[in-house]
PDB file of N, CA, C, O and CB in Angstrom:
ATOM      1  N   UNK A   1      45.599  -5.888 134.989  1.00  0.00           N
ATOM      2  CA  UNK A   1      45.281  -4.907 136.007  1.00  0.00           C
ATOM      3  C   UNK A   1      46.449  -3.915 136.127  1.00  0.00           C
ATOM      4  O   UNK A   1      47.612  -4.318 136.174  1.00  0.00           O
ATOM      5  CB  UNK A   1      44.988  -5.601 137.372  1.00  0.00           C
ATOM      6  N   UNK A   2      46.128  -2.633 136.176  1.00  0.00           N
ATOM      7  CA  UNK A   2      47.232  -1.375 135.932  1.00  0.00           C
ATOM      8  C   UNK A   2      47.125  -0.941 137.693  1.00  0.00           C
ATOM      9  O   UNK A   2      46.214  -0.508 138.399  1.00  0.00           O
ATOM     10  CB  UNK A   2      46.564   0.224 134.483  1.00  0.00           C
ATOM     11  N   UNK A   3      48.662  -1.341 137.950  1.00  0.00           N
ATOM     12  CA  UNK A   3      49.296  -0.678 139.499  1.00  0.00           C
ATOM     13  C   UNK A   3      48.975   0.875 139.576  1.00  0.00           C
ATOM     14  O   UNK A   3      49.835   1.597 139.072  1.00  0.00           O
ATOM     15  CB  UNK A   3      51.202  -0.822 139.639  1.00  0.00           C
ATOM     16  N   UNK A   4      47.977   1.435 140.076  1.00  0.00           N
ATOM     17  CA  UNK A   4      48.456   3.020 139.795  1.00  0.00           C
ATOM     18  C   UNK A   4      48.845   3.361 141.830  1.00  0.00           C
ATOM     19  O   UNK A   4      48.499   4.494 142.165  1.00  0.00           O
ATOM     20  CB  UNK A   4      46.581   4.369 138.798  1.00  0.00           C
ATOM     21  N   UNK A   5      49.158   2.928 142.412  1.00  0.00           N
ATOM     22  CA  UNK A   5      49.121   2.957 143.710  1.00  0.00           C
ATOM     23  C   UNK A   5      50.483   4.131 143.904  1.00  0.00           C
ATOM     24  O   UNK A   5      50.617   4.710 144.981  1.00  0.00           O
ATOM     25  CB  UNK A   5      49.249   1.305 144.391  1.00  0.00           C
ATOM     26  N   UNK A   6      51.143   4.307 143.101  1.00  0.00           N
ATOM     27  CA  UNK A   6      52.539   4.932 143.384  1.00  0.00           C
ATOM     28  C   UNK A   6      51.792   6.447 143.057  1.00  0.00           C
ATOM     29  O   UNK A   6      51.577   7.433 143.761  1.00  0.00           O
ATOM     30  CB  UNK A   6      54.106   4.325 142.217  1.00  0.00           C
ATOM     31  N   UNK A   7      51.458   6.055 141.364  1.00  0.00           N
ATOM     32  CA  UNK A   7      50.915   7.390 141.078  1.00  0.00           C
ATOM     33  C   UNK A   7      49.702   8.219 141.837  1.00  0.00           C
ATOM     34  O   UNK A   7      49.505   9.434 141.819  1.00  0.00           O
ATOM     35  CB  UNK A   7      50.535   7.258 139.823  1.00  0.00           C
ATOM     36  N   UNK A   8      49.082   7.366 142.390  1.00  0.00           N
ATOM     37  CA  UNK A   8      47.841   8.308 143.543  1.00  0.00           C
ATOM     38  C   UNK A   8      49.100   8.771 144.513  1.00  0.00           C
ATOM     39  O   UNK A   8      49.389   9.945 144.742  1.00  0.00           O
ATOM     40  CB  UNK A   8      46.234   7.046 144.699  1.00  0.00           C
ATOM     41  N   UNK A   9      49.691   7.782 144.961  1.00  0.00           N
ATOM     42  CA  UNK A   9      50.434   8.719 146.567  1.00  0.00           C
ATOM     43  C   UNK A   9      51.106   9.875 145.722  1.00  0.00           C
ATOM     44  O   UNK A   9      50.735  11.041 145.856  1.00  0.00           O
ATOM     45  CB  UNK A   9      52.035   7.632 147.802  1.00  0.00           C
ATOM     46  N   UNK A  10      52.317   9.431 144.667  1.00  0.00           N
ATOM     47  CA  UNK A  10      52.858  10.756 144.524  1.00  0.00           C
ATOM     48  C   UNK A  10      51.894  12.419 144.265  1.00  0.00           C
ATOM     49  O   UNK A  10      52.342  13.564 144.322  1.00  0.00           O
ATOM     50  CB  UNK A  10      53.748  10.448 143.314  1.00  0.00           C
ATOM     51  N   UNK A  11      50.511  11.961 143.988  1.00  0.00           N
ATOM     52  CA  UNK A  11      49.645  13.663 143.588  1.00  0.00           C
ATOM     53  C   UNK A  11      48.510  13.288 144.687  1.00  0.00           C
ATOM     54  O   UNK A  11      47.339  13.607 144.479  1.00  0.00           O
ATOM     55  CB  UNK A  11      48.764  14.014 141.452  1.00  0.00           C
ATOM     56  N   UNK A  12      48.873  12.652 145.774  1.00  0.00           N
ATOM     57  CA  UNK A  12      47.604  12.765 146.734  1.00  0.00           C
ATOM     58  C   UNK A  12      48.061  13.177 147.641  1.00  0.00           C
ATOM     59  O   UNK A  12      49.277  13.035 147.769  1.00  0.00           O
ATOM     60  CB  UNK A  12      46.807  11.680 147.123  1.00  0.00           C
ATOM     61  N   UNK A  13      47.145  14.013 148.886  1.00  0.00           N
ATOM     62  CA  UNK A  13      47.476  13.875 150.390  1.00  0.00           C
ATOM     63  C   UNK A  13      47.020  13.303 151.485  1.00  0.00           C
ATOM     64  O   UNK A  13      45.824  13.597 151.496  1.00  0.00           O
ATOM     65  CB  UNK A  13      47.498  14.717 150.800  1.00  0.00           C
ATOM     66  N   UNK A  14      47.275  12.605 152.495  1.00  0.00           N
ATOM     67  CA  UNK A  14      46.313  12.393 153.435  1.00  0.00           C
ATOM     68  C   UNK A  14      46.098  13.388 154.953  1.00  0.00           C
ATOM     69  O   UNK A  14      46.843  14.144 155.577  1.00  0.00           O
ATOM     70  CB  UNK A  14      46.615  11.002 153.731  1.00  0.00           C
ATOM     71  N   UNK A  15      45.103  13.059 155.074  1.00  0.00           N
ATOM     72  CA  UNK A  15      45.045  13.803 156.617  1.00  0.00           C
ATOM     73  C   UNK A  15      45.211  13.013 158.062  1.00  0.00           C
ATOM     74  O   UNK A  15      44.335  12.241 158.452  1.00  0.00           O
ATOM     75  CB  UNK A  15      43.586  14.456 156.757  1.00  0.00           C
ATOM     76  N   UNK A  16      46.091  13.205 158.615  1.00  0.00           N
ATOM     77  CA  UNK A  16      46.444  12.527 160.057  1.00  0.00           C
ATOM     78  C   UNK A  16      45.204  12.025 160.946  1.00  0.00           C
ATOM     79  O   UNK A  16      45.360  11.126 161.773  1.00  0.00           O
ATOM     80  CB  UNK A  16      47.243  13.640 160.989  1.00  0.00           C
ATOM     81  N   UNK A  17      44.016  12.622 160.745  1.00  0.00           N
ATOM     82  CA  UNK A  17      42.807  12.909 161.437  1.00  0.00           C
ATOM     83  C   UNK A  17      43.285  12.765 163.285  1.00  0.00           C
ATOM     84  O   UNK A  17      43.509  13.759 163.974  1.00  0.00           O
ATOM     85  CB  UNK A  17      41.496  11.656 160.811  1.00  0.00           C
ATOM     86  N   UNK A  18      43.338  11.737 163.658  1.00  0.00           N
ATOM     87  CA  UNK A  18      43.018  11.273 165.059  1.00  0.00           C
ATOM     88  C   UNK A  18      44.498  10.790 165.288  1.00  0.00           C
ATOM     89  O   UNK A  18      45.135  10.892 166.337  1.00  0.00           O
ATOM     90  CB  UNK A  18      41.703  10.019 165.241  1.00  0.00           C
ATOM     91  N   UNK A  19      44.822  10.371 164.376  1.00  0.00           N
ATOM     92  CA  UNK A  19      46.005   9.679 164.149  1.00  0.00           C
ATOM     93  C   UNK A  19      46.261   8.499 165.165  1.00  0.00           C
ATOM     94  O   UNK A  19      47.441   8.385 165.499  1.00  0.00           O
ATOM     95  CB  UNK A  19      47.104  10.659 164.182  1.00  0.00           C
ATOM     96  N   UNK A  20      45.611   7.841 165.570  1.00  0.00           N
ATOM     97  CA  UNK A  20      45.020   5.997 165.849  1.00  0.00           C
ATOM     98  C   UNK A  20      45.670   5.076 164.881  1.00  0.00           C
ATOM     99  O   UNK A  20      46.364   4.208 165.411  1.00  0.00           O
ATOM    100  CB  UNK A  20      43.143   5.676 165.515  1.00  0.00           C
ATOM    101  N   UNK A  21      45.592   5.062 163.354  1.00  0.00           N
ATOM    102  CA  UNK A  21      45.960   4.386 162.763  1.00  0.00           C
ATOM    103  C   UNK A  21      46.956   4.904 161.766  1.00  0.00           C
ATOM    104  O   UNK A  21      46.880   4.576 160.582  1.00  0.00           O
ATOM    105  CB  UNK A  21      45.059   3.850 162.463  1.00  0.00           C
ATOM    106  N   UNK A  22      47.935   5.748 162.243  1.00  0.00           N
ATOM    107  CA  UNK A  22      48.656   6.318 161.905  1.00  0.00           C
ATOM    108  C   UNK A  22      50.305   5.877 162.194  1.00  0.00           C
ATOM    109  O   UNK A  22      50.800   6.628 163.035  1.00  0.00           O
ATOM    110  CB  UNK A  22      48.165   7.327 162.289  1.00  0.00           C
ATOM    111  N   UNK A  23      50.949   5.172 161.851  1.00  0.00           N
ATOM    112  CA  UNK A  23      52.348   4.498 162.266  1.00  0.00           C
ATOM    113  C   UNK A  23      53.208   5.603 162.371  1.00  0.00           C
ATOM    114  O   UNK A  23      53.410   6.297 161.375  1.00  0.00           O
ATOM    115  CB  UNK A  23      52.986   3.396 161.205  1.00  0.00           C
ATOM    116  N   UNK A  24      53.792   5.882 163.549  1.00  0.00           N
ATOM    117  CA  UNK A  24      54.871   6.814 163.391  1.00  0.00           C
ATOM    118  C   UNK A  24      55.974   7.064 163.143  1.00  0.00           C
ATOM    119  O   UNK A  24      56.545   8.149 163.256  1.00  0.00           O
ATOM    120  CB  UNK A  24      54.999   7.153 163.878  1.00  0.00           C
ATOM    121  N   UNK A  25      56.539   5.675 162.632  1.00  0.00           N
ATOM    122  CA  UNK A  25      57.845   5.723 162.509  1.00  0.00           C
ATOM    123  C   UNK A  25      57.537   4.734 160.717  1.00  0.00           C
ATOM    124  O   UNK A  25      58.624   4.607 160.152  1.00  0.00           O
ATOM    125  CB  UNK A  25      58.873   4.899 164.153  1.00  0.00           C
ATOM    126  N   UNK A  26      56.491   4.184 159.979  1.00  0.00           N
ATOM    127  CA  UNK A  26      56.858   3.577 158.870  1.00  0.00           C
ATOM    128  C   UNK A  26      55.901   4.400 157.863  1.00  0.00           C
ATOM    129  O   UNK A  26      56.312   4.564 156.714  1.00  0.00           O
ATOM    130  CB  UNK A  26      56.694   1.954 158.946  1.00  0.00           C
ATOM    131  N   UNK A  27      54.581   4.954 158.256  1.00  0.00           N
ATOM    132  CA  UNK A  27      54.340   6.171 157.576  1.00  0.00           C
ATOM    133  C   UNK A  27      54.479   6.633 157.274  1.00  0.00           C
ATOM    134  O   UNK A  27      55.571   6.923 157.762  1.00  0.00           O
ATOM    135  CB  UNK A  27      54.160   6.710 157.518  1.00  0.00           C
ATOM    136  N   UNK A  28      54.194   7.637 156.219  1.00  0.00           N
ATOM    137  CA  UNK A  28      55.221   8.939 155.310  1.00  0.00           C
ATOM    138  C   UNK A  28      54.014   9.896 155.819  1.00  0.00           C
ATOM    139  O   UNK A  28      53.372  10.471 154.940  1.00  0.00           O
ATOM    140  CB  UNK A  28      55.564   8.826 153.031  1.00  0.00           C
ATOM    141  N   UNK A  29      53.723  10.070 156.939  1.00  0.00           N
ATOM    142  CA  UNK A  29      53.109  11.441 157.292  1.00  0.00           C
ATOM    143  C   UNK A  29      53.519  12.913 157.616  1.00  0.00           C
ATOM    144  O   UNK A  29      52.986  13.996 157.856  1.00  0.00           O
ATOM    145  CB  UNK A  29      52.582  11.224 158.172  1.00  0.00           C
ATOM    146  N   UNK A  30      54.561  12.447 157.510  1.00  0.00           N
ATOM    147  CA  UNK A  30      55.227  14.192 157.789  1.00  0.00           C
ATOM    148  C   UNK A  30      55.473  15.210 156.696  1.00  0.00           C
ATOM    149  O   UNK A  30      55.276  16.423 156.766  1.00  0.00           O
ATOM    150  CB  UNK A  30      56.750  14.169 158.393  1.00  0.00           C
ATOM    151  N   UNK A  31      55.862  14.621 155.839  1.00  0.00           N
ATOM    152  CA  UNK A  31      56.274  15.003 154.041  1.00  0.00           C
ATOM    153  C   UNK A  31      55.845  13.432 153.446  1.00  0.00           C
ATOM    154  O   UNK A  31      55.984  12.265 153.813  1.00  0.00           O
ATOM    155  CB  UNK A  31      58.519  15.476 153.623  1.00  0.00           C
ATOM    156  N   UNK A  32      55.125  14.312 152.080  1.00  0.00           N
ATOM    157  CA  UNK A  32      55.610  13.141 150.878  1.00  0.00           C
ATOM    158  C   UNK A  32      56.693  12.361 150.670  1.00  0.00           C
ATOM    159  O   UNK A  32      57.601  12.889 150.027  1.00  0.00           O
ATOM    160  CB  UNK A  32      55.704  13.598 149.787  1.00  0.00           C
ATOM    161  N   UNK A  33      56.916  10.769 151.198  1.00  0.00           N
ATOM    162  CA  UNK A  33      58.241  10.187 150.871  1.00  0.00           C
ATOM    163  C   UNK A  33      58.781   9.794 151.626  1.00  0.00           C
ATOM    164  O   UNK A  33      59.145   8.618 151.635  1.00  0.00           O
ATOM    165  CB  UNK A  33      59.031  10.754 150.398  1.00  0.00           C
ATOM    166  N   UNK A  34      59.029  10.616 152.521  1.00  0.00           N
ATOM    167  CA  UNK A  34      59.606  10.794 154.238  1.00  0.00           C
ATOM    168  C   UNK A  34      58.767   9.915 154.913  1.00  0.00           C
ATOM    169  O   UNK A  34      57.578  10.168 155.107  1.00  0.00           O
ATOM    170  CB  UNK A  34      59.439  12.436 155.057  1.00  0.00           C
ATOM    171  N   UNK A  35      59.378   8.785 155.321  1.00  0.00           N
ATOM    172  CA  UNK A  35      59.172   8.253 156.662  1.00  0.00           C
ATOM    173  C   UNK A  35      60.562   8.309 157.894  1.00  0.00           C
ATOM    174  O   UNK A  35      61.722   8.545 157.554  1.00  0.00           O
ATOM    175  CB  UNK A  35      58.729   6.685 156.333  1.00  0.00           C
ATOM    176  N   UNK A  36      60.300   8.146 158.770  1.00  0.00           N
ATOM    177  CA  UNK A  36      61.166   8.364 159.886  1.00  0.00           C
ATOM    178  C   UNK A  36      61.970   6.865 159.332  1.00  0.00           C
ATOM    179  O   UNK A  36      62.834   6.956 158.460  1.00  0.00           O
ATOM    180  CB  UNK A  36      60.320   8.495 161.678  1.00  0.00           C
ATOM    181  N   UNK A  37      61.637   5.655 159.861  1.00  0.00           N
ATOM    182  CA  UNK A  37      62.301   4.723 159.148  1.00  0.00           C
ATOM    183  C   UNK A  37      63.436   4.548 158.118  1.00  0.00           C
ATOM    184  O   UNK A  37      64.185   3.594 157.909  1.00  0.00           O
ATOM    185  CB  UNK A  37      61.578   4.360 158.750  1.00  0.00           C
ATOM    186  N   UNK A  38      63.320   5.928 157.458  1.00  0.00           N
ATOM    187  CA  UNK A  38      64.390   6.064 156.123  1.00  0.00           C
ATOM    188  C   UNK A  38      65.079   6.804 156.607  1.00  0.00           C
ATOM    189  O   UNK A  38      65.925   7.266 155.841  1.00  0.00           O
ATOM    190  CB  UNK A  38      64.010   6.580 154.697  1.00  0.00           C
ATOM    191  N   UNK A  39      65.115   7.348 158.176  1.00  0.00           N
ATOM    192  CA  UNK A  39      66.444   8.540 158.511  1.00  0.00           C
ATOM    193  C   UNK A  39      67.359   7.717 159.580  1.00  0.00           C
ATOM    194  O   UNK A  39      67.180   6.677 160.214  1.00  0.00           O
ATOM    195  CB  UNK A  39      65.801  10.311 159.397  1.00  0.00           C
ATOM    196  N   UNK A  40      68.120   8.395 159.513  1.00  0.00           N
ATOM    197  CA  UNK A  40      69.260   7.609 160.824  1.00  0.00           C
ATOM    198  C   UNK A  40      69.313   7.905 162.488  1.00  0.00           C
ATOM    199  O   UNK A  40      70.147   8.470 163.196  1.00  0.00           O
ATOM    200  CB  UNK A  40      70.865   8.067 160.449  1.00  0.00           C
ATOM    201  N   UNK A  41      67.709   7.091 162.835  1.00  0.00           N
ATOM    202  CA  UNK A  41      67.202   7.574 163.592  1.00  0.00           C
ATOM    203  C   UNK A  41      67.121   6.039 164.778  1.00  0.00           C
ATOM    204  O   UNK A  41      66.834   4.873 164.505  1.00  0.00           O
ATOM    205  CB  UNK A  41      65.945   8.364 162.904  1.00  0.00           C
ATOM    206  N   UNK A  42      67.433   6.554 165.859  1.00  0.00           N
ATOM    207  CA  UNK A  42      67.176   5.529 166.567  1.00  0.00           C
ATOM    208  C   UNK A  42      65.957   5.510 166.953  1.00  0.00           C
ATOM    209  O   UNK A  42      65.382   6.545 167.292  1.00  0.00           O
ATOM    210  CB  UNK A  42      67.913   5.401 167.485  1.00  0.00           C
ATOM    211  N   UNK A  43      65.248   4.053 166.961  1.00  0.00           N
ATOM    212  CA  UNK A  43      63.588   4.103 167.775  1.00  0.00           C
ATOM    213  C   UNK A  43      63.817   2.468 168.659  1.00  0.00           C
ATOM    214  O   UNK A  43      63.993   1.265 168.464  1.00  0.00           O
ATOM    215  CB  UNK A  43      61.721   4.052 166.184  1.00  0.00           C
ATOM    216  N   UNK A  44      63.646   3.579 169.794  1.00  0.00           N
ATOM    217  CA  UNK A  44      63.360   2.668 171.016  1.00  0.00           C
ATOM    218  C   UNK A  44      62.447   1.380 171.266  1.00  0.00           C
ATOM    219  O   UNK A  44      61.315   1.634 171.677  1.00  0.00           O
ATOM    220  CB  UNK A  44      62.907   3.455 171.844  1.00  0.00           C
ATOM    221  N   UNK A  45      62.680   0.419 171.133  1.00  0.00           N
ATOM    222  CA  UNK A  45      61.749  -0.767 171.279  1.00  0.00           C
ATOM    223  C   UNK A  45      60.628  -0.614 171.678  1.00  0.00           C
ATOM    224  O   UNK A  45      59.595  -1.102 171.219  1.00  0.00           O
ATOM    225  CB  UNK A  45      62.116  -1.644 172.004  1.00  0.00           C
ATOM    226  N   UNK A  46      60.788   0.205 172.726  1.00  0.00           N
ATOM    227  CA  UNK A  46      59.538   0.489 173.782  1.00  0.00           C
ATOM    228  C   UNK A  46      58.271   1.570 172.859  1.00  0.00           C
ATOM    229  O   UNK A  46      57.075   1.740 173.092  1.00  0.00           O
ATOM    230  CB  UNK A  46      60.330   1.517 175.458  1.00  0.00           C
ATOM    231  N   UNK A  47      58.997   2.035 171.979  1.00  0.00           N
ATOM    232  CA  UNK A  47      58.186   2.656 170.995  1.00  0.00           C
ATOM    233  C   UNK A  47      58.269   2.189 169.455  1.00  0.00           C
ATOM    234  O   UNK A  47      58.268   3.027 168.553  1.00  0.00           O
ATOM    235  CB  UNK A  47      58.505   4.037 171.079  1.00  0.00           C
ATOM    236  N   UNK A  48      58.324   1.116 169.260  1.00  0.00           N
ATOM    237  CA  UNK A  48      58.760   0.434 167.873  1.00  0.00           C
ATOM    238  C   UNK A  48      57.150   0.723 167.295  1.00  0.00           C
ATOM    239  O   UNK A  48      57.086   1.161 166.146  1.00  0.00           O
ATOM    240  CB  UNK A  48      59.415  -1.559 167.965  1.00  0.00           C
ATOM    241  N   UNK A  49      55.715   0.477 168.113  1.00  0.00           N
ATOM    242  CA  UNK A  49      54.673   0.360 167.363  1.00  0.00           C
ATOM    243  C   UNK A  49      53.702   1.569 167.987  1.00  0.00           C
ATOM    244  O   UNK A  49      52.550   1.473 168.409  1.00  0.00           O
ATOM    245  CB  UNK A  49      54.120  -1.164 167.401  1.00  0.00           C
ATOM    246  N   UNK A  50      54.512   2.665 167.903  1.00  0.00           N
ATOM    247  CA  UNK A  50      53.419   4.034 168.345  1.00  0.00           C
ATOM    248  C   UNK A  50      52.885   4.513 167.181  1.00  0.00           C
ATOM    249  O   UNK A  50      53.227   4.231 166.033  1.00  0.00           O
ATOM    250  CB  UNK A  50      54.139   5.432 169.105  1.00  0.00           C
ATOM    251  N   UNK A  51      51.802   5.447 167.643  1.00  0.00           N
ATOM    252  CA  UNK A  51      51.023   6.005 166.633  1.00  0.00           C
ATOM    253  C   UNK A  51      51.407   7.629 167.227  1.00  0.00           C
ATOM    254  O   UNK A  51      51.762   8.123 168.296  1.00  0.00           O
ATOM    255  CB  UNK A  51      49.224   5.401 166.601  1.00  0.00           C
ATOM    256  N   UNK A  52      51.048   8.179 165.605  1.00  0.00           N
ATOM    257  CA  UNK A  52      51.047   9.771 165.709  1.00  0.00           C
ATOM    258  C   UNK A  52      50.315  10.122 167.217  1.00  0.00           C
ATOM    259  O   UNK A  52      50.959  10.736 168.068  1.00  0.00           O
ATOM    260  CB  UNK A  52      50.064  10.528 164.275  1.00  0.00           C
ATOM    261  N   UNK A  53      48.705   9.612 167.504  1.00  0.00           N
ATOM    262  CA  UNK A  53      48.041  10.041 168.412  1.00  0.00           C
ATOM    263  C   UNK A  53      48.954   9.694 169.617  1.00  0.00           C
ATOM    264  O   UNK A  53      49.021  10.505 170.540  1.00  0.00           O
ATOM    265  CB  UNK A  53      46.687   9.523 168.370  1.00  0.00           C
ATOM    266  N   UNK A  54      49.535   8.746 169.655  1.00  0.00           N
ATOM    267  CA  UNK A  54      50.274   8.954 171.016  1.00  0.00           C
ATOM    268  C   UNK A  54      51.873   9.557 171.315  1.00  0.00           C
ATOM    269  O   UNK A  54      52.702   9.238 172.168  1.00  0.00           O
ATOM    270  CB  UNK A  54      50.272   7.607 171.562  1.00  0.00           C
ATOM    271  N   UNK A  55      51.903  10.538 170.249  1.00  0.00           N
ATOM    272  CA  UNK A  55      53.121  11.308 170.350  1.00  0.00           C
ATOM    273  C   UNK A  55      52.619  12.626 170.820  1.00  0.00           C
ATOM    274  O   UNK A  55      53.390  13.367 171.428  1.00  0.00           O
ATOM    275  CB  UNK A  55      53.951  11.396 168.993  1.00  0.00           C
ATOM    276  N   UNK A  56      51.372  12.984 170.585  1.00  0.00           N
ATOM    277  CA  UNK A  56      50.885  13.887 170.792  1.00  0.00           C
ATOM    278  C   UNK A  56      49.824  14.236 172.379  1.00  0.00           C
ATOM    279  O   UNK A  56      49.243  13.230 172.786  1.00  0.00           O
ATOM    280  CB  UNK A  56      50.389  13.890 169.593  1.00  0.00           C
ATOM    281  N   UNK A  57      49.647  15.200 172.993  1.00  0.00           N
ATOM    282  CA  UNK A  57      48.807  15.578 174.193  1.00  0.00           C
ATOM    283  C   UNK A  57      47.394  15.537 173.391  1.00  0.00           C
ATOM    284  O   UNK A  57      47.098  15.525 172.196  1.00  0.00           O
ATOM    285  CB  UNK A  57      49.242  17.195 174.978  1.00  0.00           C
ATOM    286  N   UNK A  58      46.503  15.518 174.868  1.00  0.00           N
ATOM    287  CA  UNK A  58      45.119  16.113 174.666  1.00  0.00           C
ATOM    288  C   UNK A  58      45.115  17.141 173.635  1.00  0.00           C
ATOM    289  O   UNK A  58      44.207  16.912 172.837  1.00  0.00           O
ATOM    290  CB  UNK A  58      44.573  16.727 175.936  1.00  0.00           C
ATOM    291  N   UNK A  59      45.793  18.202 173.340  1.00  0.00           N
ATOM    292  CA  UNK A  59      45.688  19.631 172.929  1.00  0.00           C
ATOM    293  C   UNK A  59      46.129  19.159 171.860  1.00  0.00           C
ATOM    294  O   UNK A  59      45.513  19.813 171.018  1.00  0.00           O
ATOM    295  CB  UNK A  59      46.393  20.869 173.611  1.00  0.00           C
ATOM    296  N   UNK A  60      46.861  18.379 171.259  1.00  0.00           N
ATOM    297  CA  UNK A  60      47.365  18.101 169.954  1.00  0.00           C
ATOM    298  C   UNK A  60      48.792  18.226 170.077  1.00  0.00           C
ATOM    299  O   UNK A  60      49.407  17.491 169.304  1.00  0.00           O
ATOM    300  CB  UNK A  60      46.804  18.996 168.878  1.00  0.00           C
ATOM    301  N   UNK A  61      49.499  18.957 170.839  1.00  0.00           N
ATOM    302  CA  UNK A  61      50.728  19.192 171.043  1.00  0.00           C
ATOM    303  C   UNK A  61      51.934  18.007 170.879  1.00  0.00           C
ATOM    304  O   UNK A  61      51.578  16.855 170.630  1.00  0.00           O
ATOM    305  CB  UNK A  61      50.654  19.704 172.262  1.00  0.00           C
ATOM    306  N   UNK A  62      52.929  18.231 170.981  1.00  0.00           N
ATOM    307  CA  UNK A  62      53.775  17.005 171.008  1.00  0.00           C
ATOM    308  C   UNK A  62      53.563  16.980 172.833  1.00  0.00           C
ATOM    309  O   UNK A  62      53.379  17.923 173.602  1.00  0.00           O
ATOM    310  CB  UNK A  62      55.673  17.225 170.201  1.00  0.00           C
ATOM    311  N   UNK A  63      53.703  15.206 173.156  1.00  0.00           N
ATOM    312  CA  UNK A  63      54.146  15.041 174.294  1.00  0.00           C
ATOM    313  C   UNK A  63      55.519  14.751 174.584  1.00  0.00           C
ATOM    314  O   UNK A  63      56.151  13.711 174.401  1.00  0.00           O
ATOM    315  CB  UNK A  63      53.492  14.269 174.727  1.00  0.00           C
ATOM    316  N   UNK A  64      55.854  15.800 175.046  1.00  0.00           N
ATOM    317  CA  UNK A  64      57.539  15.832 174.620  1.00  0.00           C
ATOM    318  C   UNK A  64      57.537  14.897 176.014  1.00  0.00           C
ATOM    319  O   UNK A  64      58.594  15.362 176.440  1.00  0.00           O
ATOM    320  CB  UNK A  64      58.703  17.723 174.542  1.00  0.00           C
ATOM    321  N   UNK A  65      57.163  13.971 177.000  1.00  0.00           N
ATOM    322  CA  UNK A  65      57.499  13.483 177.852  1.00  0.00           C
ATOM    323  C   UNK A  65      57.745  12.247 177.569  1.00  0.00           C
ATOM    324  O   UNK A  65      58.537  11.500 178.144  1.00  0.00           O
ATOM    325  CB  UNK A  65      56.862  13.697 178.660  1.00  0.00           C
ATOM    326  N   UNK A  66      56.742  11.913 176.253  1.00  0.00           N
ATOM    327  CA  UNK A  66      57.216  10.626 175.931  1.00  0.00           C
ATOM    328  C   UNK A  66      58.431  10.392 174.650  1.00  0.00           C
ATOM    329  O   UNK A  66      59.088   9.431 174.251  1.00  0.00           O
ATOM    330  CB  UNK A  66      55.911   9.896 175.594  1.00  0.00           C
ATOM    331  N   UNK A  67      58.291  12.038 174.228  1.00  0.00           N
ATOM    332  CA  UNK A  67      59.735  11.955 173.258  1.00  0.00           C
ATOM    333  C   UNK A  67      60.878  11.848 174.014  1.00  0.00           C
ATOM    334  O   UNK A  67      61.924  11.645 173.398  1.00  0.00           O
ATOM    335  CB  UNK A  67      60.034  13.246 172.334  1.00  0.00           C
ATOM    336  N   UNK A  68      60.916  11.957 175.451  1.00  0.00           N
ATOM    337  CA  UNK A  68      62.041  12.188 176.085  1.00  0.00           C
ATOM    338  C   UNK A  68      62.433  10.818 176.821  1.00  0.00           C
ATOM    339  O   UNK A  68      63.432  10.975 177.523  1.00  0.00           O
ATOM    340  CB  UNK A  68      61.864  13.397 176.998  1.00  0.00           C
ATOM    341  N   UNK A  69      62.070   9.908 176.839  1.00  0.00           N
ATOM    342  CA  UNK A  69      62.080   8.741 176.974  1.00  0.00           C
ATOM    343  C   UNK A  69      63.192   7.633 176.606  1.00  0.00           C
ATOM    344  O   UNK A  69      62.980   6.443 176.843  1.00  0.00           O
ATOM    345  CB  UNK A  69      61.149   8.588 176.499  1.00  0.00           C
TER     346      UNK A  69
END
C-alpha cells in the first residue's frame, strides 16, 4: 500500500467551512505547514481544545474578546 497522504496535503487545499471541526492551535489552517503549535506561542489551558469557529463572532470576525483572555 503506497502512503500518498503527504503528497495530497502538499498540492491540496482545504476550506475552514464552519470551522466546528477545525483545531486551532494543531491544524495547519492558516498556511500550508503552519500550525500555531509549531510557533513560540503560548496557549492557555483554558483554550488548549478550541476550534476556528470559536475564535471567531457571529459575522465571522475574530472575537478578539476571547483572544484577549
Amino acid at each position: 500500500m503506497v502512503d500518498l497522504r503527504a503528497s495530497i496535503d502538499e498540492h491540496s487545499c482545504w476550506s475552514i467551512g464552519h470551522g466546528r471541526n477545525v483545531h486551532a492551535w494543531t491544524n495547519c489552517w492558516i498556511a500550508p505547514g503552519l500550525c500555531i503549535t509549531n510557533l513560540d506561542v503560548v496557549i492557555l489551558a483554558a483554550m488548549i481544545n478550541v476550534t476556528v469557529a470559536e475564535l471567531v463572532d457571529a459575522a465571522g470576525s475574530w472575537n478578539w474578546l476571547i483572544l484577549q483572555d
